[in-house]
Biopython code that builds the backbone (N, CA, C, O; Angstrom):
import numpy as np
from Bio.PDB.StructureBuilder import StructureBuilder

atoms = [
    (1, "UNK", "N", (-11.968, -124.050, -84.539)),
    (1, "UNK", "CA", (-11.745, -123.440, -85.822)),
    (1, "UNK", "C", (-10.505, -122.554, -85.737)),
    (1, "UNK", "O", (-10.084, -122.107, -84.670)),
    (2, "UNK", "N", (-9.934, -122.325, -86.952)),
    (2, "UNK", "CA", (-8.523, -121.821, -87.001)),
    (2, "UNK", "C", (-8.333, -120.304, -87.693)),
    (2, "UNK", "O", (-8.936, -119.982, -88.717)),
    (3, "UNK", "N", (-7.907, -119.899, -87.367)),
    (3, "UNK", "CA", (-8.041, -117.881, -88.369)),
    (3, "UNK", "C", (-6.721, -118.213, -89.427)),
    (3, "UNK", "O", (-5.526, -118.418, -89.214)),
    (4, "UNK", "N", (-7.368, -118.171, -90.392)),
    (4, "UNK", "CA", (-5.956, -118.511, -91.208)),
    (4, "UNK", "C", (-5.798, -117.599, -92.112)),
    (4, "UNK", "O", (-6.611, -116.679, -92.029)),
    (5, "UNK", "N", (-4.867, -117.514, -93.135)),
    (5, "UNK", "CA", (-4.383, -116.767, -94.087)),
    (5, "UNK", "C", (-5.844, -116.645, -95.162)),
    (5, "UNK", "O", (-6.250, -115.564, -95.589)),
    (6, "UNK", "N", (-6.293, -117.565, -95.375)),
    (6, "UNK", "CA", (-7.188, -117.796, -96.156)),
    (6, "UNK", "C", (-8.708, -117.038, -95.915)),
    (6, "UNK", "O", (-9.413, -116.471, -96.749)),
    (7, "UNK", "N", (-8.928, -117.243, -94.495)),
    (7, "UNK", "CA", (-10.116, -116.476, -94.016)),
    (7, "UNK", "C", (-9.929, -115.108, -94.177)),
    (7, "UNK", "O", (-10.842, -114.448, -94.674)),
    (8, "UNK", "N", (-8.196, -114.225, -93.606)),
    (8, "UNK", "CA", (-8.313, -113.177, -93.423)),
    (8, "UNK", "C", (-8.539, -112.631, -94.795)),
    (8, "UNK", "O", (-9.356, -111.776, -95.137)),
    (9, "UNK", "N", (-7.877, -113.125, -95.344)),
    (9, "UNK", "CA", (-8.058, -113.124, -97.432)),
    (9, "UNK", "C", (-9.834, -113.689, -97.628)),
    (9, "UNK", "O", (-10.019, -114.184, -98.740)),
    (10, "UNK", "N", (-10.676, -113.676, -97.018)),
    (10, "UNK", "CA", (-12.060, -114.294, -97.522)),
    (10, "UNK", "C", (-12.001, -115.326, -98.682)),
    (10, "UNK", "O", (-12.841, -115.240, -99.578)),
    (11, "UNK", "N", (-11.271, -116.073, -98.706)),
    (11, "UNK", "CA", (-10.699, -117.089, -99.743)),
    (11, "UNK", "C", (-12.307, -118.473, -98.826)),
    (11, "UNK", "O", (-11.878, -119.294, -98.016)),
    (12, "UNK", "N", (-13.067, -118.473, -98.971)),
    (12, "UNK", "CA", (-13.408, -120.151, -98.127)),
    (12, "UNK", "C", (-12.992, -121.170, -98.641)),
    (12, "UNK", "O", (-12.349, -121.444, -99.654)),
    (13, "UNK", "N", (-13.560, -121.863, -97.585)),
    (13, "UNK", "CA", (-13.221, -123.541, -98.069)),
    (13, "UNK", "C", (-13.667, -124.270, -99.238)),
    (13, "UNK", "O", (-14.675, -123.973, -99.880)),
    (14, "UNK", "N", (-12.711, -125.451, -99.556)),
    (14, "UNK", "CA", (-13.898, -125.970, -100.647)),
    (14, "UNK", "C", (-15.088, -126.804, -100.458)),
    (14, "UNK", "O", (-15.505, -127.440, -101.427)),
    (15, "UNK", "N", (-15.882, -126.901, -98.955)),
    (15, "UNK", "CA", (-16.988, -126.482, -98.515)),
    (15, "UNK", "C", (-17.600, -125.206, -98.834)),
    (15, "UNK", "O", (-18.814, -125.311, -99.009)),
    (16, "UNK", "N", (-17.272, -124.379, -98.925)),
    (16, "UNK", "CA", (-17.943, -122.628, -98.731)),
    (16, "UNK", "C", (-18.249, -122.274, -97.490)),
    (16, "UNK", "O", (-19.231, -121.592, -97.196)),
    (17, "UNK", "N", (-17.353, -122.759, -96.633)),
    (17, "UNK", "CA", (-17.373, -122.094, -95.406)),
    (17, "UNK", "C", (-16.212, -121.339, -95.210)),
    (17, "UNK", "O", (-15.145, -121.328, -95.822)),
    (18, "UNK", "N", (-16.741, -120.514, -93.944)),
    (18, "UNK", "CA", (-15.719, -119.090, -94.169)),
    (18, "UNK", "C", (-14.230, -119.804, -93.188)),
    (18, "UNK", "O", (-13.064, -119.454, -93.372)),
    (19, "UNK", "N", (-14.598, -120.624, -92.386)),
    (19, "UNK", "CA", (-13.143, -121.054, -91.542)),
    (19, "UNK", "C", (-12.581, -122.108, -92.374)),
    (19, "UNK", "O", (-13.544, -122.756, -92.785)),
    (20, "UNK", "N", (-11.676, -122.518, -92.750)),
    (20, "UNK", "CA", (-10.861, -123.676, -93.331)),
    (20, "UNK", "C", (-10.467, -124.382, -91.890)),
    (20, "UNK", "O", (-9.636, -123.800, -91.193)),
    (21, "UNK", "N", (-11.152, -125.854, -91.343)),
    (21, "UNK", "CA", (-10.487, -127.023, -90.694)),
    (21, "UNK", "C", (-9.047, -127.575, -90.578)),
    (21, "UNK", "O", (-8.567, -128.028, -91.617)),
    (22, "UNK", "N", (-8.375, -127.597, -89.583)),
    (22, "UNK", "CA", (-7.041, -127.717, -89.495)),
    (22, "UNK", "C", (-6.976, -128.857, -90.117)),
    (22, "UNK", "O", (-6.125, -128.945, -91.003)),
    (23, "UNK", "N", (-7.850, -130.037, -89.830)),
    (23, "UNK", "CA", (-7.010, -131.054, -91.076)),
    (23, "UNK", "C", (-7.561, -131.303, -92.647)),
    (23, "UNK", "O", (-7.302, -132.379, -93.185)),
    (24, "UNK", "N", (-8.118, -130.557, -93.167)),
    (24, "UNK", "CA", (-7.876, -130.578, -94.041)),
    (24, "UNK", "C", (-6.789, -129.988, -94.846)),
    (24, "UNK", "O", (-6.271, -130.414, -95.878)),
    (25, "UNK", "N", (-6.502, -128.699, -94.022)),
    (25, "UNK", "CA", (-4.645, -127.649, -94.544)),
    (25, "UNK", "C", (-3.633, -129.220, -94.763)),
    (25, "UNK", "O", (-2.812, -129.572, -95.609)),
    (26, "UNK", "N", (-4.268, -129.929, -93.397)),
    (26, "UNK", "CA", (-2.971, -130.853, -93.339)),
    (26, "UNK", "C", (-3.005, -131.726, -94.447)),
    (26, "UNK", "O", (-2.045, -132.111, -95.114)),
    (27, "UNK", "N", (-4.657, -132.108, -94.635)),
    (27, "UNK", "CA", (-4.322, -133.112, -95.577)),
    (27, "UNK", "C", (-4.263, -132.576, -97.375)),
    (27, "UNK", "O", (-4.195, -133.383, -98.302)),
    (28, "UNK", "N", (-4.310, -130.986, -97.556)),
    (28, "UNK", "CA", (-4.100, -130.304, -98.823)),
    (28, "UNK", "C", (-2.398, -130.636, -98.412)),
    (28, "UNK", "O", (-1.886, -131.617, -98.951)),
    (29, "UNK", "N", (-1.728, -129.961, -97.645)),
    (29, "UNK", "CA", (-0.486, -129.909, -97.535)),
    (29, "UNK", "C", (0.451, -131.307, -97.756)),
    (29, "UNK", "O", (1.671, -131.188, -97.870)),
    (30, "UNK", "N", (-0.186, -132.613, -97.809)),
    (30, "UNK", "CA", (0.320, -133.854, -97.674)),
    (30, "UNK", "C", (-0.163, -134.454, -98.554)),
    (30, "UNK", "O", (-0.136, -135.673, -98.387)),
    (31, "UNK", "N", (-0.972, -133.830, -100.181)),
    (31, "UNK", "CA", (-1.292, -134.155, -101.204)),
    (31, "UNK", "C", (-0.399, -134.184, -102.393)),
    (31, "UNK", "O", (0.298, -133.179, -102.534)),
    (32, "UNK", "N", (-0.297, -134.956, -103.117)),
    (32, "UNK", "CA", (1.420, -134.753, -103.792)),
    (32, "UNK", "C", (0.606, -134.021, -104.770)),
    (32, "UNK", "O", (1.243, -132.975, -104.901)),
    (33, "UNK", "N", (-0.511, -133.938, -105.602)),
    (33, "UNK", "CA", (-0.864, -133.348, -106.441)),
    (33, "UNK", "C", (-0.850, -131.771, -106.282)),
    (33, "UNK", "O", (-0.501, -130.974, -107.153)),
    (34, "UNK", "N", (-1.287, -131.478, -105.033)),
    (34, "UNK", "CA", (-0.755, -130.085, -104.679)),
    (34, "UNK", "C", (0.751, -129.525, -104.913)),
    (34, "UNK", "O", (1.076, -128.618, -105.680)),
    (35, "UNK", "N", (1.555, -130.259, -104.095)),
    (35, "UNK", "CA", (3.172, -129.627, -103.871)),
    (35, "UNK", "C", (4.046, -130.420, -105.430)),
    (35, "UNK", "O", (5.202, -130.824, -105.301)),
    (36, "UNK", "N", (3.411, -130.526, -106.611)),
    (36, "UNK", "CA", (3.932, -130.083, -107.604)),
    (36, "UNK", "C", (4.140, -131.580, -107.806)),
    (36, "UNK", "O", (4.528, -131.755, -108.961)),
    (37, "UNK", "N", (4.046, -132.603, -107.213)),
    (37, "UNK", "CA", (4.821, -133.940, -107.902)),
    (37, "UNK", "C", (3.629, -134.869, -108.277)),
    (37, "UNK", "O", (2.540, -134.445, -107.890)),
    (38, "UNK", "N", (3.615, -136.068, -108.962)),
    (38, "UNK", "CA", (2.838, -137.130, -109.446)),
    (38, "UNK", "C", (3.405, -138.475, -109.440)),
    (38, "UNK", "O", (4.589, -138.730, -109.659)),
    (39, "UNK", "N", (2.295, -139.497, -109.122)),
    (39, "UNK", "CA", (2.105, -140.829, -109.009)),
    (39, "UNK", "C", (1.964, -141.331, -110.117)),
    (39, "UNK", "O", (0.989, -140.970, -110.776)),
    (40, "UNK", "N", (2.749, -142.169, -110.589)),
    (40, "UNK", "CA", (1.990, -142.916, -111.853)),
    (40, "UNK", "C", (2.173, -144.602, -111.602)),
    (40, "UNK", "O", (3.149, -145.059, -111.008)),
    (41, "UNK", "N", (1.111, -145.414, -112.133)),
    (41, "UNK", "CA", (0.998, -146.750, -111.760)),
    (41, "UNK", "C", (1.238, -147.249, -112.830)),
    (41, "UNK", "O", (0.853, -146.444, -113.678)),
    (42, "UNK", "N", (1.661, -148.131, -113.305)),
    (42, "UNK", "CA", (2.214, -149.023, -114.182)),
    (42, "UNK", "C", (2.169, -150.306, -113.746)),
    (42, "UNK", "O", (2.389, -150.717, -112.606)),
    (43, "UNK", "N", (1.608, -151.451, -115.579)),
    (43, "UNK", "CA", (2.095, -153.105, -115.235)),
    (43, "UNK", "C", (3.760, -152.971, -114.733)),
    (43, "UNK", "O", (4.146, -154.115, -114.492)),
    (44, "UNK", "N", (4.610, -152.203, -114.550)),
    (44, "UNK", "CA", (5.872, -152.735, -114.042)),
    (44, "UNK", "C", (6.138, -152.132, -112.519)),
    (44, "UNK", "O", (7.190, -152.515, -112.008)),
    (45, "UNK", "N", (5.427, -151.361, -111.843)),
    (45, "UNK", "CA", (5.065, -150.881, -110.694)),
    (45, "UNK", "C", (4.765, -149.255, -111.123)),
    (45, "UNK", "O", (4.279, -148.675, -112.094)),
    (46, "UNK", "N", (5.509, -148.773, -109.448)),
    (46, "UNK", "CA", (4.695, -147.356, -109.477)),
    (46, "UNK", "C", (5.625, -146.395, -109.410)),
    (46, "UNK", "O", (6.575, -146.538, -108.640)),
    (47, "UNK", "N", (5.506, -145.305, -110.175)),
    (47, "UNK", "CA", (6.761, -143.946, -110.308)),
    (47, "UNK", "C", (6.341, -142.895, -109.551)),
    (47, "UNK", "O", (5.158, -142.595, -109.389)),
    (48, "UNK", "N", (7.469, -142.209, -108.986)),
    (48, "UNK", "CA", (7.458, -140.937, -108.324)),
    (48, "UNK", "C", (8.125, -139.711, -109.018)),
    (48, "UNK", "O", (9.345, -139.566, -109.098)),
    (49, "UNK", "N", (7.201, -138.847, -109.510)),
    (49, "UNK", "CA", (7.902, -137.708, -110.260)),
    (49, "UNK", "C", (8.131, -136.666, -109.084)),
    (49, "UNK", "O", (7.210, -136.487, -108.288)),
    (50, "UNK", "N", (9.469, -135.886, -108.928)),
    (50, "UNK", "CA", (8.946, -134.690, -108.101)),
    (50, "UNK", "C", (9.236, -133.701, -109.173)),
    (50, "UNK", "O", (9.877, -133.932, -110.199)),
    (51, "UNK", "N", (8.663, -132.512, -108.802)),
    (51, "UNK", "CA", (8.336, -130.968, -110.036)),
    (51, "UNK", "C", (7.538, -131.679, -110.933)),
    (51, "UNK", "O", (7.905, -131.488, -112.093)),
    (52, "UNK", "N", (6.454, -132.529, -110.811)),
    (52, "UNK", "CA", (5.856, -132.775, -112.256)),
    (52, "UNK", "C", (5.725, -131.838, -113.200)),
    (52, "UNK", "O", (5.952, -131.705, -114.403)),
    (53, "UNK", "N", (5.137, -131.013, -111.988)),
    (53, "UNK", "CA", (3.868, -129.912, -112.427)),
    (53, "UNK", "C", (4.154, -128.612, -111.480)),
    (53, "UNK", "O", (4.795, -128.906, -110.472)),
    (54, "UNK", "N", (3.846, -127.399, -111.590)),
    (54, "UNK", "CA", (4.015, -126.319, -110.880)),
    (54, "UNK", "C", (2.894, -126.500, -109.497)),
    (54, "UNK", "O", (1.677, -126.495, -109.685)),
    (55, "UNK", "N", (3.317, -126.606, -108.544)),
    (55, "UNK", "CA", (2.878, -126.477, -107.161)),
    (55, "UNK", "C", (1.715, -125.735, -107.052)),
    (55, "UNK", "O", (1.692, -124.508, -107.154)),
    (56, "UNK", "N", (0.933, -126.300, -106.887)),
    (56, "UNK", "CA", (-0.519, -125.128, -106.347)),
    (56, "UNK", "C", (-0.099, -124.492, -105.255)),
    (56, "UNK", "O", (-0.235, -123.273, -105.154)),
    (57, "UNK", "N", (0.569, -125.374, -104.125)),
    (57, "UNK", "CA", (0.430, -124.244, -103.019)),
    (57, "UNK", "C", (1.851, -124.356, -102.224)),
    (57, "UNK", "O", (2.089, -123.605, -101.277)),
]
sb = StructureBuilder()
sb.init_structure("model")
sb.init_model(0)
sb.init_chain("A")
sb.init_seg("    ")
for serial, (resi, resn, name, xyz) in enumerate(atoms, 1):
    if name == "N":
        sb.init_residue(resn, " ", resi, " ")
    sb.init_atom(name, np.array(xyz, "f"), 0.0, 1.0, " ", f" {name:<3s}", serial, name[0])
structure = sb.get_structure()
């Protein structure tokens, strides 16, 4: 388990546990919906927005 920003802040997981798992940071951090951009699928293929949206984290 990892001491993170989040614990020392009593922020938990979205489990409700008090340690946050190193890979899940990794896999919040490697979520495009997090760092502000979006996927969209289309009959003509698939788009990459970056800044869709304001960055959660």
């Amino acid at each position: 388990m990892y001491l993170t920003k989040f614990h020392r802040q009593n922020i938990l997981s979205p489990s409700g546990r008090d340690y946050w798992n190193k890979r899940y940071i990794e896999k919040m951090l490697s979520n495009v919906k997090y760092i502000g951009d979006s996927y969209v699928n289309t009959t003509e293929g698939e788009y990459h927005y970056s800044n869709h949206h304001p960055a959660i984290i």
